[in-house]
C-alpha positions, 0 to 999 in steps of 0.5 A: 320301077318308075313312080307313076301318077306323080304330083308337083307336091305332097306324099308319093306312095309306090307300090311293088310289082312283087311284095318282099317277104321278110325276116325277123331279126334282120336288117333291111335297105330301103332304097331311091334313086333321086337323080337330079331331083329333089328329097327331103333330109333331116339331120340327127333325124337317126339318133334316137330309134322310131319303132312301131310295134315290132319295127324299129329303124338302126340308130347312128349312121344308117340314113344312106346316100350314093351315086345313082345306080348303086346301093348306097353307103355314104352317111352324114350326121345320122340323116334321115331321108324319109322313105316309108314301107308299109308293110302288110302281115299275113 
């Protein structure tokens, strides 16, 4: 999927051809190929949780990273890469 509409700053929001559906008590990746472009890490962002409501991000080392094409496995210092889902309950 290709971001569309883009602006040379602020927020970036894309939609899904198909809504996800998923599951309670499960762990979900959320996940951008960047390419060569630019994003946005905090280091130590991952240490303590964020929740909201039923929500709540993995503590530790989760922020991930990795070549472009494959899902990516690689972490440092529990960086958080800044990807938000908006989620919408039936």
């Amino acid at each position: 999927m290709t971001f569309t509409n883009e602006t040379a700053s602020g927020w970036q929001e894309q939609a899904l051809d198909t809504p996800v559906a998923i599951a309670a008590n499960t762990g979900y990746v959320v996940a951008v190929n960047t390419g060569s472009t630019y994003y946005v890490a905090t280091n130590n962002a991952l240490v303590s949780p964020v929740t909201n409501h039923d929500l709540s991000t993995s503590v530790g080392s989760n922020g991930l990273y990795g070549p472009v094409g494959s899902l990516p496995t690689n972490s440092y210092q529990s960086t958080s890469y800044f990807r938000d889902v908006v989620f919408i309950r039936d």
